[in-house]
C-alpha positions as CSV (number, residue, x, y, z in Angstrom):
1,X,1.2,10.4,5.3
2,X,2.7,11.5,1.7
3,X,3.2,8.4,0.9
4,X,-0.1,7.0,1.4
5,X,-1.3,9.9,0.1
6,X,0.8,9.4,-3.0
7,X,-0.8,5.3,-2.9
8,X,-3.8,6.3,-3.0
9,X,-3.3,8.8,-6.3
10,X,-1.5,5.2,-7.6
11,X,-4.4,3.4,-7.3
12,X,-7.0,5.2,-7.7
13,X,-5.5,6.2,-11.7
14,X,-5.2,2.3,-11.6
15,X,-9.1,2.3,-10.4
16,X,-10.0,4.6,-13.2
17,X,-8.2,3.2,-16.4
18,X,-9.8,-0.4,-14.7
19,X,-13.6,1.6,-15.0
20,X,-12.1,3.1,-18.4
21,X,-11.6,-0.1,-19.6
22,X,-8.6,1.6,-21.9
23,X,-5.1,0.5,-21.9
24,X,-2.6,1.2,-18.5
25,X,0.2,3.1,-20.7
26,X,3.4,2.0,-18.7
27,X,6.4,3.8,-20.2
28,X,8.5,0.7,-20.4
29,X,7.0,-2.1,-22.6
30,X,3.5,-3.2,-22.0
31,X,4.1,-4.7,-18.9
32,X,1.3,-2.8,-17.1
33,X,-1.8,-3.7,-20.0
34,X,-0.4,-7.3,-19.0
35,X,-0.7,-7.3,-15.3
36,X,-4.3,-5.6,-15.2
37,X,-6.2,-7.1,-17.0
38,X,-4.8,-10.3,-16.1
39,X,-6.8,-13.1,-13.9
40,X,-5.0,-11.7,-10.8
41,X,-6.2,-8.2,-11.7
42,X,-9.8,-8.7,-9.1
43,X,-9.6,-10.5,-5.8
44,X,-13.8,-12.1,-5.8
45,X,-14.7,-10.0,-8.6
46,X,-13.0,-6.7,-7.1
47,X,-10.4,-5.0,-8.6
48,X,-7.0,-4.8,-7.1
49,X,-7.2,-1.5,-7.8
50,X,-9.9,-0.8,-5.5
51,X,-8.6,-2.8,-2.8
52,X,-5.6,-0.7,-3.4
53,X,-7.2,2.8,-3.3
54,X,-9.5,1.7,0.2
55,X,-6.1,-0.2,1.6
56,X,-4.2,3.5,1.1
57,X,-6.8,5.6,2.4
58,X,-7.2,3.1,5.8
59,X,-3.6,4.4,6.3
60,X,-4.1,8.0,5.2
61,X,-7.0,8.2,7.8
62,X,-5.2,6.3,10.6
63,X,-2.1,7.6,10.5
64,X,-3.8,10.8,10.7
65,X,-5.8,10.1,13.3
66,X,-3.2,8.5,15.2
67,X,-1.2,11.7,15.3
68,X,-3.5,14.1,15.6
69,X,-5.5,11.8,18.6
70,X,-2.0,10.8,20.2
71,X,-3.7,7.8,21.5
72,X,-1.5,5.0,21.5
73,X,-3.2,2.1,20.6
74,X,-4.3,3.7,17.5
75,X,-1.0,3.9,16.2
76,X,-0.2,0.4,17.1
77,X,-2.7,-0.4,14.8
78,X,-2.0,1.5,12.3
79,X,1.9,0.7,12.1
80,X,1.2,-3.0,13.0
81,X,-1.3,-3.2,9.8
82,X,1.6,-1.8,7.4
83,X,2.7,-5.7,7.4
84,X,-0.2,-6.9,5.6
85,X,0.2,-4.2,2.7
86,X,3.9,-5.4,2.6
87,X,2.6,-9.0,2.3
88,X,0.1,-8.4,0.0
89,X,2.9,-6.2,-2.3
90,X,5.4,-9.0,-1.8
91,X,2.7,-11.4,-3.4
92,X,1.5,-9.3,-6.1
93,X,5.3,-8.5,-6.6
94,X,5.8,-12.8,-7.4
95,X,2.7,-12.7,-9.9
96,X,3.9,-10.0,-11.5
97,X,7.7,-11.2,-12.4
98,X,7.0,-15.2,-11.6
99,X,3.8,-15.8,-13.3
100,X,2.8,-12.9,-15.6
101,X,6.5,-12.4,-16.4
102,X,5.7,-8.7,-17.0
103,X,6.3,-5.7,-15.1
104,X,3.7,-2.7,-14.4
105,X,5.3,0.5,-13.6
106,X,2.5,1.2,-11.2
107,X,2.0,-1.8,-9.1
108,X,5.8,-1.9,-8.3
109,X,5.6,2.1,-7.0
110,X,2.9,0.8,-4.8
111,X,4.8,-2.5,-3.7
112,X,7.8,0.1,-3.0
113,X,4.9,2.5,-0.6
114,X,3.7,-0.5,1.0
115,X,7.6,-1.7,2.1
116,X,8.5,2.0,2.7
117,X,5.9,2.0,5.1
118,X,6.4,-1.1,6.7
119,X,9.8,0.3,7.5
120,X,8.0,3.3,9.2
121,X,5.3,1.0,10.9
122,X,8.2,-0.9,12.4
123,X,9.9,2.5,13.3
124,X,7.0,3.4,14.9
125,X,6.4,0.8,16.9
126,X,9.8,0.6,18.0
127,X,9.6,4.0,19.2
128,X,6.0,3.5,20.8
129,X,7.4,0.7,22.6
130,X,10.6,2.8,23.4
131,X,8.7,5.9,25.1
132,X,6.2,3.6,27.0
133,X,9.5,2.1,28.9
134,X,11.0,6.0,29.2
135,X,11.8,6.5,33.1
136,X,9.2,9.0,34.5
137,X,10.4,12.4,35.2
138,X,8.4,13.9,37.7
C-alpha cells in the first residue's frame, strides 16, 4: 500500500503543476516540461496525470480493502489489475525515450511503482492460488 500511496503523491504533484500550467522542474535536464506538455500528455482530453492519480488510488483502496475484507476474490482483482498499470507504464515508458526522446523524472518513478507492483500482484496471486490448494487441517 506505500507504494501506491507514494503513486498517488507522484501524480497528483503531476496533476497539480498540469492545473498550474507552470513548468515540471525535473532535476536532470528538462526532460519532464518535455513529456507533459507533450501530445501524449491527455488520453481524450484527460491528463495522464489524472488518469494516474484515480489509477493509484483504485489500488490504494483495493488493496486495502482486500486485506482488511480478506475476501479472496477481491484480491484477485486487485493483483490481477496491477498488469494493466505495468502495460500502460511500459507504453508511456516507449513515448517517453522512443518518441519524445526525453526523460521525466516523475513518470519513470511511477513506471518503476507500476512494475514493482506487478511483481507483488503476481506474488499475490501466486500465493492466493498456493493457500486455496493448502491440505485442510482439521
Amino acid at each position: 500500500m506505500a507504494l501506491a500511496a507514494v503513486g498517488l503523491a507522484d501524480a497528483s504533484y503531476l496533476a497539480s503543476k498540469y492545473l498550474a500550467g507552470g513548468p515540471v522542474p525535473c532535476g536532470i535536464g528538462q526532460g519532464c516540461d518535455v513529456v507533459t506538455r507533450s501530445s501524449y500528455a491527455e488520453i481524450a482530453g484527460i491528463p495522464v496525470a489524472f488518469i494516474g492519480a484515480c489509477w493509484y488510488l483504485f489500488l490504494l483502496v483495493g488493496w486495502f480493502v482486500a486485506r482488511e475484507s480478506k475476501m479472496r476474490w477481491v484480491t484477485t482483482v486487485v493483483a490481477s489489475s496491477t498488469l494493466l498499470g505495468a502495460m500502460a507504464s511500459a507504453y508511456f515508458v516507449y513515448l517517453m525515450l522512443g518518441v519524445l526522446k526525453a526523460v521525466c523524472t516523475y513518470c519513470m518513478l511511477s513506471a518503476f511503482i507500476n512494475f514493482t507492483m506487478l511483481g507483488i500482484g503476481i506474488a499475490t496471486l501466486y500465493a492466493v492460488h498456493y493457500s486455496s490448494r493448502a491440505p485442510s487441517h482439521q
